[in-house]
C-alpha positions in Angstrom: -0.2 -182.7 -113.3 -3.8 -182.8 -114.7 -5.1 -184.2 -112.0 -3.8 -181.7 -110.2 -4.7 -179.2 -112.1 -8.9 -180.7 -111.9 -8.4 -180.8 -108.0 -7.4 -176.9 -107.7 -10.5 -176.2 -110.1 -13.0 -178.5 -108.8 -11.6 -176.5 -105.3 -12.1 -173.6 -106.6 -15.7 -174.0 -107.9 -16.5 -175.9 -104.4 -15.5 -172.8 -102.4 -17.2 -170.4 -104.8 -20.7 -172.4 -105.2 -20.7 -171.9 -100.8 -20.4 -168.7 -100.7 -16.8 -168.7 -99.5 -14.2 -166.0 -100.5 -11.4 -168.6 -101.7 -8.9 -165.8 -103.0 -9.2 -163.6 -99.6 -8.3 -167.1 -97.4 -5.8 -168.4 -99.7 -4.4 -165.2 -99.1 -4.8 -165.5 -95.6 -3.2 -168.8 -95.6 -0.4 -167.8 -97.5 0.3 -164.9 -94.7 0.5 -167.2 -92.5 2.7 -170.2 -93.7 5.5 -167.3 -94.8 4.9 -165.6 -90.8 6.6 -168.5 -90.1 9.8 -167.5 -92.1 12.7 -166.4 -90.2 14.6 -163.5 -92.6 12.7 -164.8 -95.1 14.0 -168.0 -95.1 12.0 -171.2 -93.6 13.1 -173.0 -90.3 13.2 -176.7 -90.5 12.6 -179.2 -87.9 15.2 -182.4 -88.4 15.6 -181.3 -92.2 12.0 -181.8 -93.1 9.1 -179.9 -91.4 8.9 -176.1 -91.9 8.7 -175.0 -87.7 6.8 -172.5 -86.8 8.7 -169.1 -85.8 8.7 -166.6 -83.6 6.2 -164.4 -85.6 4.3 -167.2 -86.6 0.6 -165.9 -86.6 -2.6 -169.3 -87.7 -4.7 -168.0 -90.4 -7.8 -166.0 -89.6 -10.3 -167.0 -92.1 -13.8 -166.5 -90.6 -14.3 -163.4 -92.4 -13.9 -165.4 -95.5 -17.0 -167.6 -95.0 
């Protein structure tokens, strides 16, 4: 777990020390993995995968560079 932990930090400071806005697109990111919820609920494919669903929308993070 705190190795983990040093990757999400070492992340963090990576994204921050280039200019990037990391909490905008991990927002971004977020809204789009739960777009592909279907009544709030994820859709598997053969019991594994999360599928894409019908309102799945990709992440638009160029704003955030």
């Amino acid at each position: 777990l705190d190795g983990l932990c040093d990757q999400i930090v070492t992340a963090v400071g990576v994204a921050y020390l280039s200019g990037f806005d990391i909490e905008g697109a991990l927002a971004e990111v977020d809204k789009s993995n739960y777009s592909k919820f279907v009544d709030g609920k994820p859709v598997f494919l053969d019991g594994k995968k999360v599928s894409k669903g019908p309102n799945y929308s990709p992440p638009q993070l160029k704003s955030f560079v």
